[in-house]
SEVOKE-407954 format. One record per atom (N, C-alpha, C): residue in one letter; x negated, y, z. Coordinates in steps of 0.1 Angstrom, whole numbers, padded with zeros to 4 digits, always signed. Atoms other than C-alpha are relative to their C-alpha. Example, Ala and Ser with C-alpha at 12.3 -4.5 7.8 and 13.67 -1.06 7.14 Angstrom:
<pts>
A-0009-0012+0000A-0123-0045+0078A-0009+0012+0000S+0009-0011+0000S-0137-0011+0071S+0008+0011+0008
</pts>
This chain:
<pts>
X-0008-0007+0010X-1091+1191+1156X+0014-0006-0001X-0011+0002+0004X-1054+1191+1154X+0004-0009-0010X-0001+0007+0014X-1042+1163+1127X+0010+0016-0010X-0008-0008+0010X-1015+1192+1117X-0009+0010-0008X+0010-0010+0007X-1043+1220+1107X-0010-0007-0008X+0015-0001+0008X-1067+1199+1091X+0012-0002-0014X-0004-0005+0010X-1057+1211+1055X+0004-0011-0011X-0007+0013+0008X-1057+1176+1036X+0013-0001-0002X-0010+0006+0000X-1029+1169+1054X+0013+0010-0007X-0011-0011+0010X-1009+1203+1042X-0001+0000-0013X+0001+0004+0013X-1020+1194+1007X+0011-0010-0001X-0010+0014-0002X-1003+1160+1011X+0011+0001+0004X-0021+0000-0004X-0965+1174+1024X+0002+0005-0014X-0006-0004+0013X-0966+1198+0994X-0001-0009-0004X-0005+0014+0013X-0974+1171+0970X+0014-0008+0005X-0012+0011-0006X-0949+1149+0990X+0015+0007-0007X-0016-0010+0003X-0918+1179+0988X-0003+0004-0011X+0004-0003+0013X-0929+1187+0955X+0006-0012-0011X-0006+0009+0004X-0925+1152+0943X+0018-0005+0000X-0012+0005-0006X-0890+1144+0960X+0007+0010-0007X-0013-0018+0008X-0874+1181+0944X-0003-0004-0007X-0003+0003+0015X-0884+1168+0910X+0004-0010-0002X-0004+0013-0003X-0876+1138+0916X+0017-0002-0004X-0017-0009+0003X-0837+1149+0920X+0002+0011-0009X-0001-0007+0007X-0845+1176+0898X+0003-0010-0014X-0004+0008+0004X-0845+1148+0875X+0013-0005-0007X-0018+0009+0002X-0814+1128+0881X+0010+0006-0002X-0006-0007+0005X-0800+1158+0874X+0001+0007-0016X-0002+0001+0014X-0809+1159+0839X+0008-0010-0009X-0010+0010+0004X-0788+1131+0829X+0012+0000+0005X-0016-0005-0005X-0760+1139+0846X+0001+0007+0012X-0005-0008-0013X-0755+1167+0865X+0003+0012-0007X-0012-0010+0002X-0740+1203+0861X-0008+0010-0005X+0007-0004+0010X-0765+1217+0838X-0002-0003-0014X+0002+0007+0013X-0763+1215+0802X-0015+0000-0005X+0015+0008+0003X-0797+1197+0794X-0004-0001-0017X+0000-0004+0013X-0812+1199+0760X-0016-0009+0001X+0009+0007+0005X-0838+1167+0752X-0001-0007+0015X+0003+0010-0011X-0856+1142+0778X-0016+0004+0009X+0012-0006-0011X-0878+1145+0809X-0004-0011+0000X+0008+0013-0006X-0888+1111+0822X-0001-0012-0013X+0003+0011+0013X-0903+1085+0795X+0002-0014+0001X-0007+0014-0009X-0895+1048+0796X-0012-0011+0000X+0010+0006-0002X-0921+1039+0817X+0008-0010+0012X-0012+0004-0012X-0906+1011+0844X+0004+0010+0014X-0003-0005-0008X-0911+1028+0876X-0001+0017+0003X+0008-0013-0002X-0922+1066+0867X+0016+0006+0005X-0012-0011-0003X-0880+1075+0872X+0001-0002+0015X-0001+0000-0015X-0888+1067+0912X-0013+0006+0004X+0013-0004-0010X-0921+1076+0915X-0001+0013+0004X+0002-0016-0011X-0914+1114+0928X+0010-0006+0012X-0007+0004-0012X-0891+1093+0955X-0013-0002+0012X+0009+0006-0003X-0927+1079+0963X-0007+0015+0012X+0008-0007-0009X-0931+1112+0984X+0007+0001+0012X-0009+0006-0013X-0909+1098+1010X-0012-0008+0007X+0012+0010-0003X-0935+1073+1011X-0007+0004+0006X+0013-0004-0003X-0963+1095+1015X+0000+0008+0011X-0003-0012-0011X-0944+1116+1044X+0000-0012+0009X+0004+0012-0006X-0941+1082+1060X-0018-0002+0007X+0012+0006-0007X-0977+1076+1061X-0012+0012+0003X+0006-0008-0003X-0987+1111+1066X+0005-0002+0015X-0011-0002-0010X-0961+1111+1101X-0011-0013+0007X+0009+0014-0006X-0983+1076+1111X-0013+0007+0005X+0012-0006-0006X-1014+1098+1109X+0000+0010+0008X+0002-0010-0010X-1004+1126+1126X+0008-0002+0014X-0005+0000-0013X-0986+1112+1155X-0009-0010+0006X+0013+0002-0006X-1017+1091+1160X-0008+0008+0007X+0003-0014-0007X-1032+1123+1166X+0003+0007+0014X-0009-0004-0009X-1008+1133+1188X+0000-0008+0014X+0003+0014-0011X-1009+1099+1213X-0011+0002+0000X+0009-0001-0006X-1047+1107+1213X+0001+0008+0007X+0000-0011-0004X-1041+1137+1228X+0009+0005+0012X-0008-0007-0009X-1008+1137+1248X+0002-0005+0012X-0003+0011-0014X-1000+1127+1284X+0009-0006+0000X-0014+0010+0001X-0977+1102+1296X+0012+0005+0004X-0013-0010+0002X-0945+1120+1289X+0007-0007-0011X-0008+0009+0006X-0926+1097+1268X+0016+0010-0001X-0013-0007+0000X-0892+1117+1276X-0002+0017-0005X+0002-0008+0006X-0908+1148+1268X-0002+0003-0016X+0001+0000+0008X-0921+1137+1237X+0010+0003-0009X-0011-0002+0007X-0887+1128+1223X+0008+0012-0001X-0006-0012+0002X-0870+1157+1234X-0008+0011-0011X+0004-0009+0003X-0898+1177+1219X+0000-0002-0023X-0008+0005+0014X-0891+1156+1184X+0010+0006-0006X-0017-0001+0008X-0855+1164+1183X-0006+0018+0000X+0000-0017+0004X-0864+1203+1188X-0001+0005-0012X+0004-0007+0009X-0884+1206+1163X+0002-0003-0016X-0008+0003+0012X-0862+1184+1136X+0012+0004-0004X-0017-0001+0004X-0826+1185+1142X+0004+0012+0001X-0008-0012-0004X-0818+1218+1150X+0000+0010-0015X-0001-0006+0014X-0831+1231+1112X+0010-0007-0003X-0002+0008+0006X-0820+1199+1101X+0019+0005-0004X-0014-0002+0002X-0784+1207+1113X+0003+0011-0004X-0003-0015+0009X-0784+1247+1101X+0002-0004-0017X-0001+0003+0013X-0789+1230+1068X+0013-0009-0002X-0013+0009-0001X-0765+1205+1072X+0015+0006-0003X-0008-0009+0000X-0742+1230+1078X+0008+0008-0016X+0003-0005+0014X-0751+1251+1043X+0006-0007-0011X-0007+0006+0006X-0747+1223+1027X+0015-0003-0001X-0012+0002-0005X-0716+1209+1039X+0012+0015-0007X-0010-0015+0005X-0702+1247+1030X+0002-0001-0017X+0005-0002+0016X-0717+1244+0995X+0009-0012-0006X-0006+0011+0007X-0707+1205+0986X+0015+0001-0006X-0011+0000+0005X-0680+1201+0962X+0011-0013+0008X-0006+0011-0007X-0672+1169+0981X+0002+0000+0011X-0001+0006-0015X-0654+1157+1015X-0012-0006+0005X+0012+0011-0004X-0677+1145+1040X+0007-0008+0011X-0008+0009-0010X-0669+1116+1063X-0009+0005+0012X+0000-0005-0016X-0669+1124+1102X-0012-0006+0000X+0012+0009-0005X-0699+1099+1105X-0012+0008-0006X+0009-0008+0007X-0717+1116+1081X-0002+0009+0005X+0000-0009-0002X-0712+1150+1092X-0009+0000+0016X+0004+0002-0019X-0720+1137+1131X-0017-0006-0001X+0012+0003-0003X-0755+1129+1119X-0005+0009-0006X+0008-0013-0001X-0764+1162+1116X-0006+0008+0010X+0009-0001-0011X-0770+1160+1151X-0006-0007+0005X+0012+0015+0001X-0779+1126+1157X-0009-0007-0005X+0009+0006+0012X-0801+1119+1127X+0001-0015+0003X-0004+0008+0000X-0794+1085+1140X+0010-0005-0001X-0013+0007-0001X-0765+1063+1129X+0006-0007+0009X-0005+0007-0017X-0752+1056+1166X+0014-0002-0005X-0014+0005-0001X-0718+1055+1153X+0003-0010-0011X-0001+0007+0013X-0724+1033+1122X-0003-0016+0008X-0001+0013-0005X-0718+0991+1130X-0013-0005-0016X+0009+0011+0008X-0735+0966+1103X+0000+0011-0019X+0002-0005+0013X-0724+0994+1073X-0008+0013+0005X+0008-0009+0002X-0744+1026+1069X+0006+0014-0007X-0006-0008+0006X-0732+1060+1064X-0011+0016-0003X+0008-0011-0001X-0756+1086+1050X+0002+0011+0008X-0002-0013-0006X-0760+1119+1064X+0005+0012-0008X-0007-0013+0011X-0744+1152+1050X-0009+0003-0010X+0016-0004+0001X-0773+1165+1044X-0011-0012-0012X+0006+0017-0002X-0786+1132+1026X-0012-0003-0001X+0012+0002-0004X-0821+1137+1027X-0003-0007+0013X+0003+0000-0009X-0819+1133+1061X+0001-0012+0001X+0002+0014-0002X-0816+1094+1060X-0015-0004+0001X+0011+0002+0003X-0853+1096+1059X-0005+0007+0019X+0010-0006-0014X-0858+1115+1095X+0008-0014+0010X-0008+0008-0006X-0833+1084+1109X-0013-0014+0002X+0016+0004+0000X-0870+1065+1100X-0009+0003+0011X+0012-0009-0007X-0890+1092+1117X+0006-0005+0013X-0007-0001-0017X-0867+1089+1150X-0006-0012+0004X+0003+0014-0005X-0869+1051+1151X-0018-0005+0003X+0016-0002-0002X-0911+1056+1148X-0006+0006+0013X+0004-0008-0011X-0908+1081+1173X-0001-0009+0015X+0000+0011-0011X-0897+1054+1197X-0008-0008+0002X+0008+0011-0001X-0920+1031+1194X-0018+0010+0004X+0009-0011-0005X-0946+1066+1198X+0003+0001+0017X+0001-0002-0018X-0931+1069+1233X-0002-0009+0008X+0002+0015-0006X-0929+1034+1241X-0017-0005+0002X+0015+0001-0006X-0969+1035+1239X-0009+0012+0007X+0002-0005-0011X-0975+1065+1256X+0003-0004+0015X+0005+0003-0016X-0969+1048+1289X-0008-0008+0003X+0013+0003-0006X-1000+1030+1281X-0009+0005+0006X+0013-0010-0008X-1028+1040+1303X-0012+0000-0008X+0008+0001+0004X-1054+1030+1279X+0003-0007-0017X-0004+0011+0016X-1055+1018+1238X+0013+0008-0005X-0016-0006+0004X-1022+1035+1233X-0001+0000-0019X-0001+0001+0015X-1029+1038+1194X-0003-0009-0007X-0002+0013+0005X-1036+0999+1192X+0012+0003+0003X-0011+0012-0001X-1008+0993+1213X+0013+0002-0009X-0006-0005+0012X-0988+1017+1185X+0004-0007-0016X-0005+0006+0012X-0999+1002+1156X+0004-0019+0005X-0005+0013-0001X-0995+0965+1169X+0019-0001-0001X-0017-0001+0000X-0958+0974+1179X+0009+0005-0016X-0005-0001+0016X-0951+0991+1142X+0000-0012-0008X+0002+0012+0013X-0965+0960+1122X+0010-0011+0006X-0007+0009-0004X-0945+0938+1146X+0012+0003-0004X-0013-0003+0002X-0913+0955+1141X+0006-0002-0018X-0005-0002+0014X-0917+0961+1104X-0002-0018-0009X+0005+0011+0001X-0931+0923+1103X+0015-0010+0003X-0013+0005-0004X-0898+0915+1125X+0011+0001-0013X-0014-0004+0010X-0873+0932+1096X-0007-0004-0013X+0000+0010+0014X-0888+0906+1068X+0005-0010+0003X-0003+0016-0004X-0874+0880+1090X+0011+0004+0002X-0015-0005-0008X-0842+0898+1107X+0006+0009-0007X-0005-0014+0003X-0819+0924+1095X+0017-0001+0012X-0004-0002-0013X-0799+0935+1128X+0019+0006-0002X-0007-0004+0007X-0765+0943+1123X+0011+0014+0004X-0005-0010-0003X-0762+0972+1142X-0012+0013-0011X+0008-0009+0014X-0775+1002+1114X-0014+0005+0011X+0009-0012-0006X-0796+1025+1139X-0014-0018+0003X+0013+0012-0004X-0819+0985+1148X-0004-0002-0012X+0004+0008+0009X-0821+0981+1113X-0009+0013-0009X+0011-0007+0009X-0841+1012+1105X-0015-0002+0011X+0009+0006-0006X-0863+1000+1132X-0009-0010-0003X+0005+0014+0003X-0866+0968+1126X-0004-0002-0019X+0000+0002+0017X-0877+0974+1089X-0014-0001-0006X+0013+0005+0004X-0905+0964+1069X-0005+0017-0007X-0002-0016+0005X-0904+1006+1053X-0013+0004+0015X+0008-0011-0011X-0923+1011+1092X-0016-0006-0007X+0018+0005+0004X-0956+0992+1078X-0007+0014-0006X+0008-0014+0009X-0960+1028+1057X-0002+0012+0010X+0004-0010-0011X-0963+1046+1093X-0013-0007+0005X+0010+0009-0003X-0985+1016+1103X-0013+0005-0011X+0012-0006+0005X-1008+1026+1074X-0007+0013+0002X+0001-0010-0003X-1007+1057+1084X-0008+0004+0010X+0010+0002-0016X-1023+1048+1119X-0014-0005-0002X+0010+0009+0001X-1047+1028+1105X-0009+0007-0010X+0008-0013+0007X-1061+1060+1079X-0005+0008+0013X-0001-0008-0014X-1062+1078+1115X-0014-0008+0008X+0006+0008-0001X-1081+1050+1128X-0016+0000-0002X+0013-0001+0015X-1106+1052+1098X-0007+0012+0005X+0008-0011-0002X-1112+1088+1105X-0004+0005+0010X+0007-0004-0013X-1116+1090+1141X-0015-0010+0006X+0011+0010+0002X-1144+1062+1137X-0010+0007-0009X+0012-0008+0008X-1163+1086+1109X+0005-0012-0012X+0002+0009+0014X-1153+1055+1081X+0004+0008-0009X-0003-0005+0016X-1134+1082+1059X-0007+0000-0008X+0010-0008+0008X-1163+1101+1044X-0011-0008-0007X+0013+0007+0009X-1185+1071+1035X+0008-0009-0010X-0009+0008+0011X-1154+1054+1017X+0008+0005-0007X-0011-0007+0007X-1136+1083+1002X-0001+0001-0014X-0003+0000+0014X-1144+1080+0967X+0005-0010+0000X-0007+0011+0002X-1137+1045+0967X+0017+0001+0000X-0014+0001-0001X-1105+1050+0983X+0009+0010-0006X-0007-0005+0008X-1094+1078+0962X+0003-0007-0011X-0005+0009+0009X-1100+1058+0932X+0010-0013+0002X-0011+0024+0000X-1078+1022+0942X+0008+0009+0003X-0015-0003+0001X-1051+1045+0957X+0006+0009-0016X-0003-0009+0011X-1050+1066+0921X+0003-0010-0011X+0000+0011+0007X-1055+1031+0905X+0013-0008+0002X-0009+0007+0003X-1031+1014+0921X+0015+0002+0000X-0016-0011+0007X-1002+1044+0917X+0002-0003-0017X+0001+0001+0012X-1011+1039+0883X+0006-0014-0006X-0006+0007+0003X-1003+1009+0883X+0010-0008+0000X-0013+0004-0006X-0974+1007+0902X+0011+0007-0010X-0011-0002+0013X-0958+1031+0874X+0001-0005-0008X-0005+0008+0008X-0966+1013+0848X+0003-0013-0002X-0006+0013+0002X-0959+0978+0855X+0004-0004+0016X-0007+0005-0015X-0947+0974+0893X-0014-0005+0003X+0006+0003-0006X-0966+0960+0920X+0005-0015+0007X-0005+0004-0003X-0944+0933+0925X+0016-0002-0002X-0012+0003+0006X-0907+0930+0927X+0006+0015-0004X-0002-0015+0009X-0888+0961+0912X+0004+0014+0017X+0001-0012-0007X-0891+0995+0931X+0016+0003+0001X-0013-0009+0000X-0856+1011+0943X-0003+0009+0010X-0001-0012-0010X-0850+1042+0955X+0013-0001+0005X-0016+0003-0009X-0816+1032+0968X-0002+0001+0011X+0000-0002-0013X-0810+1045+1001X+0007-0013+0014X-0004+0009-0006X-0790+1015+1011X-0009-0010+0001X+0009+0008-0007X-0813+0991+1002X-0013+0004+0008X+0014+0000-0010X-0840+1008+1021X+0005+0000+0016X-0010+0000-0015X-0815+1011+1052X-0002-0014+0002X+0003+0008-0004X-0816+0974+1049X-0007-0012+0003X+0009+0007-0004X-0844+0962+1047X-0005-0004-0014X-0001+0008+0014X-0844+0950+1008X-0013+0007-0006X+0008-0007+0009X-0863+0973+0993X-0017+0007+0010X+0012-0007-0007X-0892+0981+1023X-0011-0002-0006X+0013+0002+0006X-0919+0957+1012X-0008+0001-0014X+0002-0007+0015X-0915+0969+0973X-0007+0015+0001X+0005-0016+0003X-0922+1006+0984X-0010+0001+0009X+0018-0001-0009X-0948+0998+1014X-0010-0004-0011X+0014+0003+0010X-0972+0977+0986X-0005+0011-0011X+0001-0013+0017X-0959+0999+0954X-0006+0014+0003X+0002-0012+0001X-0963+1034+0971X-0006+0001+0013X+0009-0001-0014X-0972+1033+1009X-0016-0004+0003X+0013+0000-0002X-1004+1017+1005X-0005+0009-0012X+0009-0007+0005X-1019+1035+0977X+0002+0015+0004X+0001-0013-0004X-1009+1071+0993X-0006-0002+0011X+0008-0004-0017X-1027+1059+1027X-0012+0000-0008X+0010+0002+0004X-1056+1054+1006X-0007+0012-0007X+0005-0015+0005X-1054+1089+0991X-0003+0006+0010X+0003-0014-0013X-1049+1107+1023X-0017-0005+0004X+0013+0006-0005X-1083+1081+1033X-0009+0013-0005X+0010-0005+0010X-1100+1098+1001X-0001+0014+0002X+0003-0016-0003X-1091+1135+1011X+0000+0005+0015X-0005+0002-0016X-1085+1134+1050X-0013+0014-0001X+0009-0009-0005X-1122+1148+1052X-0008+0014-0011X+0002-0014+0006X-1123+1174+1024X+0006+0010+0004X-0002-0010-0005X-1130+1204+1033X+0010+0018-0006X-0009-0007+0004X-1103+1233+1029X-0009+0013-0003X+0008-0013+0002X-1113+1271+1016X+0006+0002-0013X+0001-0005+0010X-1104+1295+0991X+0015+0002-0002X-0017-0005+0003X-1070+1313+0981X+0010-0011-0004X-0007+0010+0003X-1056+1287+0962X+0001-0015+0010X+0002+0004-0015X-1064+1261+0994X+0012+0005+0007X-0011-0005-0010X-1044+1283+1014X+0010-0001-0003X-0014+0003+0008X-1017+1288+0990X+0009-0016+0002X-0006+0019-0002X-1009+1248+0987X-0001-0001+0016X-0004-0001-0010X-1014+1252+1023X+0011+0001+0006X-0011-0007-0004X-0989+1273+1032X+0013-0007-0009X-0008+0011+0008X-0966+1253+1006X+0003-0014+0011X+0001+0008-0009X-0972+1225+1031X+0006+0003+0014X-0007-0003-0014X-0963+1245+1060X+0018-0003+0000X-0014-0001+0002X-0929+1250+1047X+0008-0011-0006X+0000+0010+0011X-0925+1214+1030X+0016-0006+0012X-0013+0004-0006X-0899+1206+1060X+0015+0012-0006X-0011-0010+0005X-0882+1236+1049X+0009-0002-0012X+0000+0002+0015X-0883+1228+1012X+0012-0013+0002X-0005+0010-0001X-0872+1193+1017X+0016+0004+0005X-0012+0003-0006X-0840+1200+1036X+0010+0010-0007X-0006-0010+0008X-0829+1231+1015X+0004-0003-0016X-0001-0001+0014X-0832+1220+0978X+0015-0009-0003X-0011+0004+0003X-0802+1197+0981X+0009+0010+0004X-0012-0007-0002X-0781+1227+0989X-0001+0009-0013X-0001-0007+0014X-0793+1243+0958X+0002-0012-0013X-0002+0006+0008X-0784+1214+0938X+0018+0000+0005X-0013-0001-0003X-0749+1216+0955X+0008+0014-0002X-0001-0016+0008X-0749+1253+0943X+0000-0002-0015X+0006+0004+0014X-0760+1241+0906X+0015-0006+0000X-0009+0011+0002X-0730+1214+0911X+0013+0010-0004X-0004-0008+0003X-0710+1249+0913X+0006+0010-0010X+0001-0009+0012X-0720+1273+0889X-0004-0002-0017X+0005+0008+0013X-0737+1250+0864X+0008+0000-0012X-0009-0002+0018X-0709+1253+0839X+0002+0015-0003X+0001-0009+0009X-0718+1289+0834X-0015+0003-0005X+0013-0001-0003X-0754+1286+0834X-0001-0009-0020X-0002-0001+0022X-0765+1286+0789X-0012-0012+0003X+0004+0015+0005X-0783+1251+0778X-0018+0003+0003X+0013-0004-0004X-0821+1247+0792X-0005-0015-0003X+0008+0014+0005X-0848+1218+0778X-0004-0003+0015X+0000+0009-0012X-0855+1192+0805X-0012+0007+0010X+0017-0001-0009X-0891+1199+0814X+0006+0013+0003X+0001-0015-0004X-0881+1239+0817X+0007-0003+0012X-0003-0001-0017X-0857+1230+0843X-0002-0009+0011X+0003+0010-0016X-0871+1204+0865X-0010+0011+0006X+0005-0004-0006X-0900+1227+0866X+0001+0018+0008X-0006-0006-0009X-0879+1259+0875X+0011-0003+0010X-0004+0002-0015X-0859+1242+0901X-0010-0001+0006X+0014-0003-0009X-0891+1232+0914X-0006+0012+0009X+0007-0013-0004X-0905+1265+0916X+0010+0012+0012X-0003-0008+0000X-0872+1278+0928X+0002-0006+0015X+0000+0009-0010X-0867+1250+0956X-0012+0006+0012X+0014-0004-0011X-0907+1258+0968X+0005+0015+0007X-0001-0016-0003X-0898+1298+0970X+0011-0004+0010X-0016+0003-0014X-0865+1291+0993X-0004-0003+0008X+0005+0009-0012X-0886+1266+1012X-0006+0011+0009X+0010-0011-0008X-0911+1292+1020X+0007+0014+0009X-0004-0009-0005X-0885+1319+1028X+0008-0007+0008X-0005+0003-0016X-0862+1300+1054X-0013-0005+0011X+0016+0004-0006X-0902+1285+1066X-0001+0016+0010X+0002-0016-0004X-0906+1324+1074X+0008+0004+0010X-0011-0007-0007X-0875+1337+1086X+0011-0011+0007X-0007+0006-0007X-0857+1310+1101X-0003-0010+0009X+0009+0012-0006X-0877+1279+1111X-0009+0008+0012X+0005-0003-0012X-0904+1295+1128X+0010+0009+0009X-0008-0007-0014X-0883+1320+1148X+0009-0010+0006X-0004+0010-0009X-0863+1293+1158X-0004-0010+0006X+0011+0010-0006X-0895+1272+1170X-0002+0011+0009X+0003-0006-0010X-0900+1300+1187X+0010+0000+0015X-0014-0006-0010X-0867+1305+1207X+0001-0015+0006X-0006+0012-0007X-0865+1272+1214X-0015-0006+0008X+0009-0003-0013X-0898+1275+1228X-0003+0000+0013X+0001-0015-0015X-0894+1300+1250X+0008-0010+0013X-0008+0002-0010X-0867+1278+1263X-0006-0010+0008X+0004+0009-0005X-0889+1250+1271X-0008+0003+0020X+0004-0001-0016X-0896+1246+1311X-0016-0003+0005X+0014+0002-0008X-0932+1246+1328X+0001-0011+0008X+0018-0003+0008X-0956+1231+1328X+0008-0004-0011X-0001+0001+0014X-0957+1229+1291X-0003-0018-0007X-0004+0014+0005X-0948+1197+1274X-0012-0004-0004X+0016+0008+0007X-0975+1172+1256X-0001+0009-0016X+0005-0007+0015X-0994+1189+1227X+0000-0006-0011X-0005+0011+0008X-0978+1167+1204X+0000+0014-0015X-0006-0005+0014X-0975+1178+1166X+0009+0007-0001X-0010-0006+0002X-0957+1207+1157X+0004+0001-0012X-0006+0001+0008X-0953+1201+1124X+0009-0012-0007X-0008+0012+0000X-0926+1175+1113X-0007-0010-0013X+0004+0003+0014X-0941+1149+1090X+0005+0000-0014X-0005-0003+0014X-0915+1154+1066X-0001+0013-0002X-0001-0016+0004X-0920+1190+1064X-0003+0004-0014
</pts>
């Protein structure tokens, strides 16, 4: 079975892109270009990050499915990657684009240039987001990827010798921080939540899910719970910089990466069916879509917002939400796949490794 089709895992992006749009839906009730009328988030410590926490969970969903993927593909390492970039940057950068058109703000050349590179190749020991700025989260995914092709040219074990190499690296960036940017999303302790990711994967190609999934539903629901209301440790940030360097990894692997590998554990092997199933499905399909789009509708909002008449908090986190998901699903339709297709078509015989076609941040 595909890791992308088994249905858990399409539950698990929606929630993820679901979380992350309200999340910024959010931080835009306190200041942003909507006149707001009352309060959304309560003053619990960590509940004003925990929709960040579906960065987390795309993390350690991306661990499980490209485990998948190394059972399955040949040794093709150069294909893999190429087949990565296809099927991220080329949306990534149409959006980029949109954006970029929309922003009320200049963007700096570095920025703008990692809307093709998702890597910071031109960034030294500082760090310059991407236009786009979700995208500082696929600059992750790339640096994972590498370490995915670097164990396809094992002949045998390849998804030990995966996770050994993740835990080393992310093990490495509690000791080091590198001072070139693109080593230092490598070398970061943030990869341990791909590493868990391998090691749910692990669980279930062994049969352990099914005899430990209540368990593991309850501790990861337990210890979300208790990561919002009293930490898990030192304080949670969603700061993009300190997760760039390294500051903030081991607060969001304990606080949120381990208890979402422990959900996916608890649902991995529940079985899918029934309209509503599908629906969240399909939600899931388009969650790459969702994700890379909603910041252009907040840069639209940044816009028009001062003619737009006074709306209570909860109404509009949860119609951007609703309006973010609907957009997702229509460029998902009309843009994404046709351009998975075309870029396809372009691909050369024999046919590349049957690697994941769905991006784990989708």
């Amino acid at each position: 079975m595909s890791a992308q089709r088994v249905t858990p895992i399409q539950w698990l992006r929606a929630l993820a892109a679901t979380m992350v749009v309200a999340a910024h839906a959010a931080n835009l009730v306190n200041a942003g270009p909507v006149r707001i009328t009352g309060a959304f988030i309560p003053s619990v410590p960590n509940l004003a990050v925990v929709g960040i926490s579906g960065v987390d969970l795309f993390f350690v969903i991306s661990g499980f499915v490209m485990a998948q993927s190394l059972a399955t593909a040949p040794r093709d390492p150069w294909g893999f990657l190429v087949q990565r970039w296809r099927r991220i940057v080329p949306l990534f950068a149409l959006a980029s684009i949109a954006y970029i058109l929309v922003a009320t703000e200049p963007q700096p050349v570095e920025a703008m240039l990692m809307s093709i590179t998702v890597l910071p190749l031109l960034d030294g020991a500082s760090y310059h987001q991407p236009s786009l700025y979700v995208g500082w989260t696929l600059g992750f995914e790339f640096a994972f990827y590498a370490l995915v092709a670097l164990a396809m040219t094992a002949r045998h074990h390849r998804t030990r010798w995966l996770l050994v190499a993740t835990l080393t690296v992310a093990l490495l960036g509690c000791i080091v921080q590198p001072g070139w940017a693109p080593a230092r999303l490598l070398f970061n302790p943030m990869q341990l939540e791909f590493a868990f990711g391998l090691l749910v994967w692990i669980a279930w190609r062994r049969g352990i899910a099914t005899p430990v999934a209540a368990i593991a539903m309850v501790s990861g629901i337990a210890l979300l719970a208790i990561g919002i209301a009293f930490g898990l440790g030192p304080a949670v940030s969603g700061d993009v910089q300190a997760a760039v360097a390294g500051t903030s990894g081991l607060a969001r692997s304990w606080t949120w990466g381990l208890p979402w590998a422990l959900v996916l554990l608890g649902v991995i092997d529940t079985p899918g069916g029934g309209r509503f199933d599908r629906i969240v499905a399909r939600i899931g399909d388009a969650s790459y879509s969702t994700y890379l789009v909603h910041p252009c509708l907040i840069a639209l909002l940044w816009r028009i917002g001062g003619v737009l008449p006074n709306c209570p908090a909860s109404v509009f986190v949860a119609l951007f939400v609703m309006l973010s998901t609907v957009a997702g699903l229509i460029v998902h339709r009309w843009i994404e796949r046709p351009l998975l297709r075309i870029l396809a078509r372009q691909r050369k015989a024999p046919a590349a490794a049957p690697v994941a076609t769905d991006a784990a941040l989708a």
